[in-house]
C-alpha positions in Angstrom: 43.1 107.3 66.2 41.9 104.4 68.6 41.3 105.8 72.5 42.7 102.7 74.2 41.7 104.2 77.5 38.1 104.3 76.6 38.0 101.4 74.3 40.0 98.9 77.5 38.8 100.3 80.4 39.8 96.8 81.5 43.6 97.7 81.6 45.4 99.5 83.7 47.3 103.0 83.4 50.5 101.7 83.0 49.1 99.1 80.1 47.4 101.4 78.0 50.8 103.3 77.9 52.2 100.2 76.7 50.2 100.0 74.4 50.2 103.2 73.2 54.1 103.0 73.2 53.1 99.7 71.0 52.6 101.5 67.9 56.0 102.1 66.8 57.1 98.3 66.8 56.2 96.4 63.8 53.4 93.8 63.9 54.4 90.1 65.4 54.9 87.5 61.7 53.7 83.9 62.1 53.0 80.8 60.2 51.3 77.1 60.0 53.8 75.3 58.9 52.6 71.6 56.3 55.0 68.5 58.0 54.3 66.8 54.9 55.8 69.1 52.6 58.7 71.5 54.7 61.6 70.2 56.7 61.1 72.1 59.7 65.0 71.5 60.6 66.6 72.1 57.2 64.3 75.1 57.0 65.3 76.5 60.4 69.0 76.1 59.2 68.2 79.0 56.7 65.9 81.2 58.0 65.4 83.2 61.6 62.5 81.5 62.8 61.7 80.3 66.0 58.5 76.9 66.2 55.9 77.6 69.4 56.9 76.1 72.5 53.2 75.0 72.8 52.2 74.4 68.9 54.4 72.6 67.2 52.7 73.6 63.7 53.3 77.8 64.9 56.8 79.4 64.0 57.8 83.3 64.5 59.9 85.1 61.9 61.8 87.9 61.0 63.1 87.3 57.5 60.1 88.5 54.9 59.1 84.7 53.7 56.5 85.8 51.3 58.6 85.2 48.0 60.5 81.8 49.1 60.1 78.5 46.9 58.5 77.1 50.3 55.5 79.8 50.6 54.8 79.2 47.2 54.5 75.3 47.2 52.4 75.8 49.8 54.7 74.7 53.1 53.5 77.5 55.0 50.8 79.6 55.5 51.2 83.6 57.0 49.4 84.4 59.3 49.1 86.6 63.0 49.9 84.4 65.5 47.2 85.0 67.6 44.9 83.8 65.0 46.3 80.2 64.9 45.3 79.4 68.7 41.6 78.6 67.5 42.6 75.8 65.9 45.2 74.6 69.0 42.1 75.3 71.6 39.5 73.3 69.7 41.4 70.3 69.9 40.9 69.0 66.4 39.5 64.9 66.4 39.2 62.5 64.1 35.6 62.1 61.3 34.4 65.6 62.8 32.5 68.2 60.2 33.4 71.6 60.6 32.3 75.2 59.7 33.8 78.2 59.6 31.4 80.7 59.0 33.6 84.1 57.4 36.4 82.0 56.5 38.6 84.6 53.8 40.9 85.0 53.4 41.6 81.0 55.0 43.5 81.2 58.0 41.7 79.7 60.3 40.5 76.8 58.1 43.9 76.0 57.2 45.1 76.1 60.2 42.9 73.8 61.6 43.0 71.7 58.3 46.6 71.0 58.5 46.4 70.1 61.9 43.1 67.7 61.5 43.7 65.9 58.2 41.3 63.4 59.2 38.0 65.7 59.5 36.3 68.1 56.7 36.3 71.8 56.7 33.5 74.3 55.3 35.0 77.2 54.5 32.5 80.2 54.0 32.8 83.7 52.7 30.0 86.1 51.7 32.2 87.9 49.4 33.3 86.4 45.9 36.4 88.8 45.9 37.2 87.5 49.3 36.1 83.8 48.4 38.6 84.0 45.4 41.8 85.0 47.4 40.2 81.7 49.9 40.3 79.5 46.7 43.5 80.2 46.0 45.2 79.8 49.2 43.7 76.5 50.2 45.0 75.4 46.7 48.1 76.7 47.4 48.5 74.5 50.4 47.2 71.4 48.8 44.6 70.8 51.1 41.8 68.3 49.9 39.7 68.0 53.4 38.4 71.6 52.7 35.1 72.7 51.1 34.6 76.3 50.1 31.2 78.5 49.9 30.0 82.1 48.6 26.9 82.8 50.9 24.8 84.4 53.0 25.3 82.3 56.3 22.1 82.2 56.7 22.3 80.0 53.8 23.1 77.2 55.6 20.0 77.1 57.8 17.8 75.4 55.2 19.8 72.4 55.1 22.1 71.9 57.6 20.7 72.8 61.2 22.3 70.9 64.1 24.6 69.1 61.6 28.0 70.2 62.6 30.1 69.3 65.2 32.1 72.6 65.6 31.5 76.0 64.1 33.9 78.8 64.0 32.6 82.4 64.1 35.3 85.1 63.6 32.8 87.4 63.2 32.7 91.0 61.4 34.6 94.0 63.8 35.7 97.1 64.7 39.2 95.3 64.1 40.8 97.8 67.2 43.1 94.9 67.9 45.0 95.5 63.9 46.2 99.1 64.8 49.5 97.8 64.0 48.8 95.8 61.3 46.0 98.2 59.3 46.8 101.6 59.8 43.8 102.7 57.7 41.4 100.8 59.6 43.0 102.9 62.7 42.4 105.8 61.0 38.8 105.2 59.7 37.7 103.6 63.4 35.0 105.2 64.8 32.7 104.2 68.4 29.4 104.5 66.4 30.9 102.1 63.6 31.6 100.4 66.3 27.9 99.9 67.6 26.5 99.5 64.3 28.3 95.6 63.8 26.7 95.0 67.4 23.6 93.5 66.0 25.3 91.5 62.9 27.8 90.2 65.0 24.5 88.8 67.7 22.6 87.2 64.6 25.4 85.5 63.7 25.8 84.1 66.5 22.3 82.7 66.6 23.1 81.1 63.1 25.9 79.3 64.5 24.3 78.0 67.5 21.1 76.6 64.8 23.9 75.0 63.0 25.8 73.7 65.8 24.7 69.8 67.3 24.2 69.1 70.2 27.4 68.4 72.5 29.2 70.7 69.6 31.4 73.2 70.6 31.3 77.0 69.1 34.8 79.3 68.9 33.3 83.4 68.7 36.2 85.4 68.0 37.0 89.1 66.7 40.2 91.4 66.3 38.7 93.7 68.5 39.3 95.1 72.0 35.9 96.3 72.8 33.6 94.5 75.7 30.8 95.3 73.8 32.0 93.1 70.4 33.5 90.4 72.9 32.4 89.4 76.8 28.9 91.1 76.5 28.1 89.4 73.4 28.9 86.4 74.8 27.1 87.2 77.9 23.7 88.3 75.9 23.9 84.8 73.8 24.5 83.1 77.3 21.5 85.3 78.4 19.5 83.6 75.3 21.0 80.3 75.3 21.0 78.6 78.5 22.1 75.7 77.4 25.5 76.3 76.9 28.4 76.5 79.0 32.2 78.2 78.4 34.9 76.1 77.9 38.0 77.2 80.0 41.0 78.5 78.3 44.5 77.7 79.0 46.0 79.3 82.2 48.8 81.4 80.2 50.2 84.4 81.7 50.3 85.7 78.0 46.8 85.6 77.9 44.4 88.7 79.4 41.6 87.7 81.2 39.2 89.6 83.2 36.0 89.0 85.2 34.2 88.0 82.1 34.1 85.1 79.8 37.2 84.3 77.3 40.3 85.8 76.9 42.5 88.6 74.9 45.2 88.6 73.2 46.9 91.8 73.3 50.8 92.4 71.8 52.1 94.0 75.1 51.7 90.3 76.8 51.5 87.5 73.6 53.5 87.7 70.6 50.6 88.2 68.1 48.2 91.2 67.3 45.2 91.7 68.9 42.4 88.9 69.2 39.8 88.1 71.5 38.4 84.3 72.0 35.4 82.8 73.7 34.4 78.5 73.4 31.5 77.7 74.2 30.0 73.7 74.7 26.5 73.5 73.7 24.8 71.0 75.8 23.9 67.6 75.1 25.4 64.4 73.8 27.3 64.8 70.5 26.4 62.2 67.7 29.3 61.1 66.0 29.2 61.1 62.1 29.0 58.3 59.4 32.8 57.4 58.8 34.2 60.2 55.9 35.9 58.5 53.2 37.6 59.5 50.0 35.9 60.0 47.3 36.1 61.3 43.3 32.7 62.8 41.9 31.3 64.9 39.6 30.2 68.3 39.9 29.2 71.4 37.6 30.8 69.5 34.7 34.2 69.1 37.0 35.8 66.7 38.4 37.0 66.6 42.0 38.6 64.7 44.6 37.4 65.1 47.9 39.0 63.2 51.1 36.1 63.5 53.3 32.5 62.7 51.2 29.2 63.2 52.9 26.1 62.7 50.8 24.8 66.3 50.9 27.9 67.9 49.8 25.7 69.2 46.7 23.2 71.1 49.2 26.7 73.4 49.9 26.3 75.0 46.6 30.2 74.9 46.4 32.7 76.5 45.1 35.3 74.3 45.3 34.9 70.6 46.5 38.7 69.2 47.6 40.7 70.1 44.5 39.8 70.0 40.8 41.3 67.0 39.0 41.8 68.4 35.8 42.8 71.5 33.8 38.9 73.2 32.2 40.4 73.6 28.8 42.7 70.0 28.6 40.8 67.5 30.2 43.3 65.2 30.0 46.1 67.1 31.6 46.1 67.5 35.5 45.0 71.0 37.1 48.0 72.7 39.1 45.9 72.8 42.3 46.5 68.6 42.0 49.9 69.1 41.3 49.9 71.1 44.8 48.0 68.0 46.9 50.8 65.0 46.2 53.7 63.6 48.0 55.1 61.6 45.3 54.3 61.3 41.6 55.6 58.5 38.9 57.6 60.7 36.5 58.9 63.5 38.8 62.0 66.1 38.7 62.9 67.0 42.0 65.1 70.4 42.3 67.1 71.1 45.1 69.2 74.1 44.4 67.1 77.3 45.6 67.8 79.1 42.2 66.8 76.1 39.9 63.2 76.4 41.8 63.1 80.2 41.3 63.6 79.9 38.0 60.9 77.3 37.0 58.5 79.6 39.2 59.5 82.5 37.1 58.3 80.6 34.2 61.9 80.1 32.6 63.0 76.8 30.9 65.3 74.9 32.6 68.3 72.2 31.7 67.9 69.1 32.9 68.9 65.5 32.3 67.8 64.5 28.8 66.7 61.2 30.1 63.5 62.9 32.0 60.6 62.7 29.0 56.9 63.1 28.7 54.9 65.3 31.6 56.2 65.7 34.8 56.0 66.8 38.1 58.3 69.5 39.6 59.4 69.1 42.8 61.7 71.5 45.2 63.2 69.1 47.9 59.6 67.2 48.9 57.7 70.5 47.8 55.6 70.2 44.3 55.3 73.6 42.7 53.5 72.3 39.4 53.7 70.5 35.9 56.0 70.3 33.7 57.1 68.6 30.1 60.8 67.5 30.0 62.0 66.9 26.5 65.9 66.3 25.1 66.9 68.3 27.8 64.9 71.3 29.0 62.0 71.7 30.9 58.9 73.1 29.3 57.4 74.6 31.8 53.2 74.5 32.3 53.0 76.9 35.5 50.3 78.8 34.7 50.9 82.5 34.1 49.0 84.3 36.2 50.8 82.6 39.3 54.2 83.4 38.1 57.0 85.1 40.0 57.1 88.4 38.6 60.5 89.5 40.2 63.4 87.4 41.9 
């Protein structure tokens, strides 16, 4: 069991008992929202959810959301609420190249995807479980500005020091700050756990600053309440690295701030789970890049389409590169993760009864006009769930069967 009044001596009496008295409520439920693929106004007609006042890509629910056609074709993304303000605070611009250095399982880079279409993302995991369940959420939402790694992050230092414009470290934690949302890691939390990710969470922070250009800005954040994993590491880089300067947050009641740099979000005061956040602006004037343009290429025997090329994409040693064009086996056919990344598509069904949509994601068959022939794409409202081949009157469906709907 966390001791909040040792772990915050930063909060008052009558705050800790809050937050003690925070355990029995159920963790806050949030979600990015895709414009191009969910009607936020239609969709608000069916469900109890309410869009941030001061992110208009941010909406709070109640319902459980997790099984709906829209999750699925990739019209939202779950995630704690607190989580998504990375992405508001670094003000996404056009052409940038980003990082985000312990990506899984995507949040963060899809947060900040969606809302900067027009810049590239790397998203980085050390672990190839974690990389995996990365992979196949950024597929999910269709994103194609989005690279995805499996290394060390030290990897990164051979080839691309001082080459990106912002970095985002969420960095390894105690994770004090999900004691509502991971009971087990409440349970298993211990002080000298605690003080052993001290050092990883310092080097890292050394890696991102080598990576980071001049003029770049660096987001440190954890899911922890502990000065030690927050302020004071920020306070030893600073220490370190002159050269840099802290970026000041929105004044937001919601927001806890003490004497130190950064802020916290804690669930007595912001509706979201526990998250601590510190920019920082490395000095210096930042060079803009070479305009990114789309681009189809070749890689590992694939073929991808990425819409933001850079020459030494190959130096990534990626995983994924955009989305993969085609299906491994039919090279002819189109991959589902495509199917996931267009608006429109010559020879489309569109669906627009709830249950129709439920069904094809079940796998079923489904009736539809006999004229609709040869391959096509499935659509529910503007939301396209996968492939499809209509013949005299049913639906053969080509959702692949490990992504089924296993119940309704």
């Amino acid at each position: 069991m966390i001791d909040f009044k040792k772990l915050c001596p930063y909060l008052s009496e009558k705050d800790i008992n809050k937050l003690e008295e925070s355990r029995n409520f159920p963790p806050y439920k949030g979600a990015i929202y895709n414009p191009n693929k969910l009607d936020m106004e239609d969709f608000q007609k069916l469900h109890n959810i309410e869009v941030d006042k001061d992110d208009k890509y941010l909406f709070r629910f109640l319902d459980s959301l997790g099984k709906t056609v829209e999750h699925f074709g990739g019209a939202f993304y779950i995630m704690d609420p607190s989580a998504t303000l990375i992405s508001r605070f670094l003000n996404p611009e056009i052409n940038e190249i980003v990082i985000d250095l312990c990506a899984a399982p995507g949040g963060k880079t899809i947060s900040y995807a969606i809302k900067n279409p027009n810049s590239l993302i790397i998203s980085n995991d050390i672990s190839s479980t974690r990389v995996n369940q990365l992979k196949q959420n950024v597929e999910r939402m269709g994103l194609t500005n989005v690279i995805i790694t499996n290394h060390e992050p030290s990897f990164f230092l051979k080839n691309f020091q001082n080459f990106f414009d912002k970095v985002i470290l969420d960095t390894p934690c105690s994770g004090t700050g999900m004691y509502r949302k991971e009971k087990e890691l409440e349970e298993d939390f211990s002080f000298e756990k605690l003080e052993r990710l001290l050092p990883l969470q310092q080097e890292l922070l050394e890696i991102a600053n080598k990576l980071l250009k001049d003029g770049g800005t660096l987001s440190y954040s954890t899911c922890s309440f502990s000065q030690k994993e927050d302020e004071e590491q920020i306070n030893n880089f600073l220490k370190n690295n002159n050269n840099y300067n802290i970026i000041d947050l929105p004044d937001d009641k919601s927001f806890f701030k003490t004497s130190g740099p950064g802020i916290y979000l804690l669930p007595i005061f912001f509706q979201g789970e526990g998250q601590y956040i510190c920019l920082l602006k490395k000095g210096g004037q930042l060079e803009s890049n070479p305009t990114l343009k789309e681009k189809k290429i070749t890689y590992k025997n694939k073929e991808w389409f990425i819409s933001h090329y850079f020459k030494s994409i190959e130096k990534l040693e990626p995983q994924v590169i955009g989305v993969q064009l085609y299906n491994e086996k039919e090279k002819s056919t189109y991959s589902h993760a495509y199917s996931h990344t267009l608006n429109d598509y010559p020879n489309k069904i569109i669906l627009t009864a709830e249950n129709e949509a439920l069904d094809y994601l079940h796998g079923d068959e489904i009736n539809i006009d006999p004229a609709n022939k040869g391959e096509v794409l499935v659509f529910y409202k503007k939301i396209p769930l996968g492939w499809g081949k209509a013949s005299q009157g049913k639906l053969k469906n080509y959702l692949p069967k490990g992504i089924r709907l296993q119940s309704r």
